[in-house]
N, C-alpha and C positions, 0 to 999 in steps of 0.2 A: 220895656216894650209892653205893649198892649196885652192884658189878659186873653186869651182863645178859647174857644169849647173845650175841654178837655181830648176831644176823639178829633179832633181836628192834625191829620195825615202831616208828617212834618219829616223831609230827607235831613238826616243827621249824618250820614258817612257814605262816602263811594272810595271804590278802591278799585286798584288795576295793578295787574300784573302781566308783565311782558319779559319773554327769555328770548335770547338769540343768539343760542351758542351751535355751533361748528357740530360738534359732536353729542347727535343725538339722542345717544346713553344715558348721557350728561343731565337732557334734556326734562324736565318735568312732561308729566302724562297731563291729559286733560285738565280732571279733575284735582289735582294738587295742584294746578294755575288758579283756578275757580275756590280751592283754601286758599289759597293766601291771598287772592283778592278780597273775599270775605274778611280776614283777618285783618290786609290793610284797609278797607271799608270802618272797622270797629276803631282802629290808630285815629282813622284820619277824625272819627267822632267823635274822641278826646276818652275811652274806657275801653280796653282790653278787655274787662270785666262783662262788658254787654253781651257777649260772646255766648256767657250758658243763658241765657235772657230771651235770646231769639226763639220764638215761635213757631216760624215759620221759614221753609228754605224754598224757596220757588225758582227752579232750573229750567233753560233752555234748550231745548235739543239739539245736538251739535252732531257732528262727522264720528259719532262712539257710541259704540252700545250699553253702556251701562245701564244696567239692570235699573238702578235706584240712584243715582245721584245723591239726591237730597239727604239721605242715607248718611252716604259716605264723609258727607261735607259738614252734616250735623254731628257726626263721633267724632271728629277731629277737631272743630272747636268747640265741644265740649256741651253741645244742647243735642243729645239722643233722643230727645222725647219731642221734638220738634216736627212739627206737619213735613212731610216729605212732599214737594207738587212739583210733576213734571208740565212743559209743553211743547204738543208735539211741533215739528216741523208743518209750516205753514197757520197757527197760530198766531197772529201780529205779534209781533215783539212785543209792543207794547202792554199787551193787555197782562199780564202777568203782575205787573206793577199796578198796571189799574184795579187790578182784583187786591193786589196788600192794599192800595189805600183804600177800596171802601170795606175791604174786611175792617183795619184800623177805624175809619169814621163810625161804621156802626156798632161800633165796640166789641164785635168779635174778637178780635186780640192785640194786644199794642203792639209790637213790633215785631219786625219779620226782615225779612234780605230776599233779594231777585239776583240772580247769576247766573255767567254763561261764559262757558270756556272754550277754547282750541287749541289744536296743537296740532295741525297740518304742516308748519314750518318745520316739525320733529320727523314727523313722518316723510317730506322731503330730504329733510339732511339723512336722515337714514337712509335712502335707496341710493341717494348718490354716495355714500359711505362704505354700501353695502352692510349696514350695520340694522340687528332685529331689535326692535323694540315692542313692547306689549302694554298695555294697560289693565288697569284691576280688573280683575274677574270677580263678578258676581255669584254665585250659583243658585241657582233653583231652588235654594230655600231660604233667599233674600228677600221679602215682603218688595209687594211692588208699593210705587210710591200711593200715598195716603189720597191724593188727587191729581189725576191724569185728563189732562184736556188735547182732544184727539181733534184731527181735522179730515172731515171726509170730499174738504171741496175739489174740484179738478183745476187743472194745471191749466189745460189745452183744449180744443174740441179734437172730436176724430179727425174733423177736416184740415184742420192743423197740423194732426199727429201723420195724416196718411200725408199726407204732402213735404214731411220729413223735418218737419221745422219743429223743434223742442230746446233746443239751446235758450238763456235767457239771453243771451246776448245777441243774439238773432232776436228776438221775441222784444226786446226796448230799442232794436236797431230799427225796425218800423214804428217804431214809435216816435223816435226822432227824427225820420223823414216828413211824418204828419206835423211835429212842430215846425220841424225847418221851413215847410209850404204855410201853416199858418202863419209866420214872422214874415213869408214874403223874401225870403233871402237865398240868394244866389246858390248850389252847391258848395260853392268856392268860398263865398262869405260864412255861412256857415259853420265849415270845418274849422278857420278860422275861430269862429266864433266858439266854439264849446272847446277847441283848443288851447286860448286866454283865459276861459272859466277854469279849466283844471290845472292849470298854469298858476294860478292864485289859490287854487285850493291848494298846491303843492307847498306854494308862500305860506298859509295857515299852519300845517303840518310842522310847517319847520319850526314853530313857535309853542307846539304843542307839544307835551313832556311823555307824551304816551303816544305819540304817531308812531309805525312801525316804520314806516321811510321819512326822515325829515331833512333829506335833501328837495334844494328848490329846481324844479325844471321845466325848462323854458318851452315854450306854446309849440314852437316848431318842431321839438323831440317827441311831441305826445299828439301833436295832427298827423304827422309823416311816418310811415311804414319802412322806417329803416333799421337793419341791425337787428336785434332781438324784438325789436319793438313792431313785432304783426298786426296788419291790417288781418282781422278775425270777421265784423259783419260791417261793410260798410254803412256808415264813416268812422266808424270804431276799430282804435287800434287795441293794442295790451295795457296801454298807458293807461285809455278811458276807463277800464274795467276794475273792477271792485278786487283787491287783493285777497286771494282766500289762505295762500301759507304764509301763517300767521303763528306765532305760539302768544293769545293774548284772550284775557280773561279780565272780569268786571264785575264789579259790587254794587248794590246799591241797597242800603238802610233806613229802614221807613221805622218810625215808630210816630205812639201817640204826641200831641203837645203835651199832656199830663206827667204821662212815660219820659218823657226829655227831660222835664223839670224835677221832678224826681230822680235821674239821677245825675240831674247837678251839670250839664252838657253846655257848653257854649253856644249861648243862642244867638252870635254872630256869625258860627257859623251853619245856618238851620236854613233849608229853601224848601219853599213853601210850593208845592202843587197846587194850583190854581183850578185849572179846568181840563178836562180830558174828555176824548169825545172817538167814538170809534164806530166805523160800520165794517158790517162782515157780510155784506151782500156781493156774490161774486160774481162777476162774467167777466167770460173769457175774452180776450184780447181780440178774437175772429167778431164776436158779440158786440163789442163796442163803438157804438155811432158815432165818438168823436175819438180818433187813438190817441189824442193830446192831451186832452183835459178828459176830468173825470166827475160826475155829480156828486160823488163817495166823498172825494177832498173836497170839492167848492161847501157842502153841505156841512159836511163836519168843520172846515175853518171858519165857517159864519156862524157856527152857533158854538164852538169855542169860544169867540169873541163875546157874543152875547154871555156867555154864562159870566165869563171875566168881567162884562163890564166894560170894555174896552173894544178899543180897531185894530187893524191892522198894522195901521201909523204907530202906534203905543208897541210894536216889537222890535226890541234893539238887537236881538242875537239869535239865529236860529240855527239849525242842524237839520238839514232836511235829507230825507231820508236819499241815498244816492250811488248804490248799488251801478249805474250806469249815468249817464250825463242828462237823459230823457228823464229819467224819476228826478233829481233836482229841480229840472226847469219845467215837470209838469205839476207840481208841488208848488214853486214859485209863483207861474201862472196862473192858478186855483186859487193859493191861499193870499192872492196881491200882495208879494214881495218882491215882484221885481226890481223897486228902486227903492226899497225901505230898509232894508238893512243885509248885511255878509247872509249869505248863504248855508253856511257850515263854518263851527266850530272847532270842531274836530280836525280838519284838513280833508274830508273827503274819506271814502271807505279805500278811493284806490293807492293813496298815501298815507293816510292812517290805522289803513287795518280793515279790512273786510268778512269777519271772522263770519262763519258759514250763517250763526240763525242767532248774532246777539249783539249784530250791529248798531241797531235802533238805542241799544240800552248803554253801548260806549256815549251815541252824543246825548243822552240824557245825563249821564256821569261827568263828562267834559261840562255840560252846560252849566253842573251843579257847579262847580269850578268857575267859570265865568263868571255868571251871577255873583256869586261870593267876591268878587273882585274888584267889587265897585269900591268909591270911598266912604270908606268904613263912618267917616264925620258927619259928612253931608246924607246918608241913607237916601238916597234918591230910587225911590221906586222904578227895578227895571222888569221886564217881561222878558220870558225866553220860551223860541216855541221848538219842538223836533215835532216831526212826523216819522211814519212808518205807514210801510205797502208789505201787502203778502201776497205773493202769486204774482203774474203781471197786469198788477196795479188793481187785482180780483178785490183787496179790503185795503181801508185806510184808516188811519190814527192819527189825530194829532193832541198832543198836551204842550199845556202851556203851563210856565215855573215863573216865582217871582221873587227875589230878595226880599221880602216884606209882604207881612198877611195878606192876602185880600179883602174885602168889605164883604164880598157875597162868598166868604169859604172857599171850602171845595165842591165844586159841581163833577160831576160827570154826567154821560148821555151816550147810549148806544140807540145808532136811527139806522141800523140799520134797514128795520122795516119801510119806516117814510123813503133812505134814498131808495130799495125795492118798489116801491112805488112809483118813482118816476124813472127811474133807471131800468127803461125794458131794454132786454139780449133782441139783438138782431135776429132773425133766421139765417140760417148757415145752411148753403148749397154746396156740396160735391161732386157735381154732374152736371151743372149749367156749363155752357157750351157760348157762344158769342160774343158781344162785344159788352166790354165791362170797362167803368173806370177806376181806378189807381188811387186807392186810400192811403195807401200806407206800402215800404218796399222796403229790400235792403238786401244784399250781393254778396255769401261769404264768400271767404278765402282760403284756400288751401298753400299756406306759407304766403308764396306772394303770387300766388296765381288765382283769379277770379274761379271759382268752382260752379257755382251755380246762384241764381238768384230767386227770393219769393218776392210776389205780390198782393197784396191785400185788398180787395176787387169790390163795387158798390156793383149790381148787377139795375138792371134797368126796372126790377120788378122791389125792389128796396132791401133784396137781400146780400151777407154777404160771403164770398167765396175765397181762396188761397189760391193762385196759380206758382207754376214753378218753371222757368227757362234755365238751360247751361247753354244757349248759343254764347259763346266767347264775344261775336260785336257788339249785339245787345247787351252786355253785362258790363261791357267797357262803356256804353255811352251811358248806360245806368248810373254810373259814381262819377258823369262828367255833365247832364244836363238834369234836370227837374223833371220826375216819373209821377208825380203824384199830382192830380189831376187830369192824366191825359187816360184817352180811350185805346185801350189795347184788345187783342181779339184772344179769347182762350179755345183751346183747339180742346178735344177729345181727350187726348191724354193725360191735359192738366198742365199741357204747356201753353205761355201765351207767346205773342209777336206784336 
């Protein structure tokens, strides 16, 4: 193979670990899922040995308090002396990794590991068990970790939070009635429609060696609100939704080209990060002029391209980020993948694992796997892209991976500031009063009964507001004709008609 810069970022091992046992006792704690995916990370890069080597331990912030993670994870394989970095919740997934490679490119250290564990599926089998389970205690004279990256952005506006809608799945459930009205598509086709998309994401999963569910099921079980399977915000049943009890944990091993070569690593199996590109400008979902598409992804997937040197056309395998059915196909939409290649890798976060804050970094793992899979003879240059959202849809990330160097390296680009620049927040009203129209809507449910519905309102003066109706008619014609578009009247209260 081709000689490389020496600091040139190069994935040498992922690892995964997945338990699913009955009795929670049984059960590994967070953190000991997130060892042993580190460990199998180190297997799958051909050196056990790498293990006291590592640098760096860079964790995700998951459903547990651990004091120091990084800590924890560097004494047990065996590199104590390793940077400790946590991040917090609402940090892109991705950026953690972005940060080892260009620590790696600019030769601050050669290699390092990104990890993220869960064990919510422990913590269910336990209650239904009636069985107490605990995880490590830290105490107070545990050093906090060596670098902590906090996030002070907001979730919601008030006008969102007084109007009672804070659920995400409420929160991408108006968001996918904005796509459904931009495609032009019936209610009815529709549901249809993102009910065959997760119907093949299910087909995916069941091919993939780390899904947490890898049965296949069929479009009609996962549109219809039958049985366990609740309609929660329409058009969204439990099916559509990102699986959170999960016990599954993830590795991922950066080190130098130099560092690789030295210690002797199989450079067939080595993928290469190409370009990465992330904005952290955030507005809120009430803020947003278009609720379908977003300037954050269109901007950041165009100048990914550019860095790579490439289009669109040139990505055979992606993993788009998919928490909901809306973040997939507003992803899609943005980055022009509609008809260019599978969607997800993985099988979907709602069949593969939806672990609370390290999703991003399973289809980056899975991808690594892909790509490596091509014919090893012919070395045919492939591209693989994931993205990641944090907040609703507030930041965006997309990297792109490639079986075989690049020509122009490794790039990276944070714009965030440029898309702040064209990416102005609406004004948000909480007191307008008359006729407004219909951005964005969605109806939850209380089992199988409509509860109440929001609306996402364009006011006539170009700002925008939240209304909230429980009439029972209204709510039933809401999830049976197209709301979006039309002019409704909001009353005093904050109801409309």
């Amino acid at each position: 193979m081709q000689d490389l810069p020496p600091n040139t970022p190069v994935i040498i091992g992922v690892g995964f670990c997945q338990e699913k046992l009955d009795d929670a006792v049984a059960s590994s704690e967070p953190v000991q899922l997130m060892i042993n995916a580190v460990r199998d990370a180190a297997r799958d890069a051909g050196s056990d040995a790498l293990l006291t080597q590592l640098e760096s331990i860079s964790v995700e912030q998951g459903m547990w308090d651990y004091r120091n993670p990084g800590k924890l994870i560097a004494d047990a394989v065996g590199c104590p002396e390793a940077k400790s970095i946590l991040a917090d919740l609402g940090v892109l997934q991705l950026t953690p990794l972005f940060n080892l490679f260009d620590a790696i490119e600019s030769g601050e250290q050669h290699i390092g590991v990104v990890t993220g564990g869960e064990a919510k599926y422990r913590e269910l089998r336990a209650k239904i068990n009636g069985q107490t389970v605990s995880n490590t205690q830290q105490g107070e004279d545990t050093p906090e970790p060596d670098v902590y990256h906090p996030t002070p952005d907001p979730f919601a506006t008030e006008v969102e939070a007084a109007a009672g809608i804070f659920m995400p799945v409420e929160l991408f459930a108006v968001i996918e009635s904005a796509l459904r009205y931009s495609q032009g598509l019936s209610v009815e086709e529709h549901r249809d429609k993102i009910a065959a998309l997760y119907s093949s994401f299910s087909e995916i999963a069941a091919n993939n060696p780390h899904a947490w569910s890898q049965d296949i099921v069929p479009a009609n079980e996962i549109r219809n609100a039958v049985g366990k399977n609740a309609m929660l915000a329409f058009p969204y049943t439990k099916k559509h939704n990102s699986q959170w009890n999960v016990n599954q944990a993830v590795a991922i091993i950066v080190c130098s080209y130099a560092k690789a070569k030295e210690m002797k690593l199989d450079s067939n199996q080595w993928i290469y990060p190409v370009a990465a590109v992330q904005s952290r400008h955030v507005v809120c979902l009430a803020q947003q002029k278009q609720l379908h598409s977003h300037p954050g992804t269109v901007m950041a997937g165009e100048r990914a391209y550019q860095l790579a040197g490439i289009s669109n056309k040139d990505i055979s395998a992606a993993d788009l980020y998919s928490c909901f059915p809306s973040s997939v196909q507003s992803f899609a939409h943005d980055l022009k993948l509609d008809s260019v290649c599978p969607w997800s890798v993985t099988g979907s976060m709602a069949f593969a694992g939806g672990p609370y804050n390290h999703g991003a970094l399973d289809g980056v793992a899975r991808m690594v796997e892909v790509l490596r899979a091509d014919d090893k003879t012919e070395k045919k240059t492939r591209f693989g892209l994931t993205s990641n959202l944090s907040g609703i849809f507030g930041k965006q990330a997309i990297a792109l991976f490639s079986n075989q160097p690049n020509k122009n390296g490794y790039c990276f680009e944070d714009i965030t500031e440029a898309v702040a620049a064209v990416d102005k927040p609406l004004p948000v009203t909480g007191d307008y009063t008359g006729s407004a129209t219909v951005a964005g809507y969605t109806v939850v449910f209380n089992k199988e009964v409509p509860s109440h519905g929001f609306a996402y309102c364009d006011t006539p003066t170009g700002a925008r507001t939240v209304a909230k109706s429980s009439d029972k008619n209204l709510l039933t014609q809401m999830t049976q004709e197209e709301f979006v578009g039309r002019t409704i009247t909001i009353h005093d209260d904050r109801s409309f008609s």
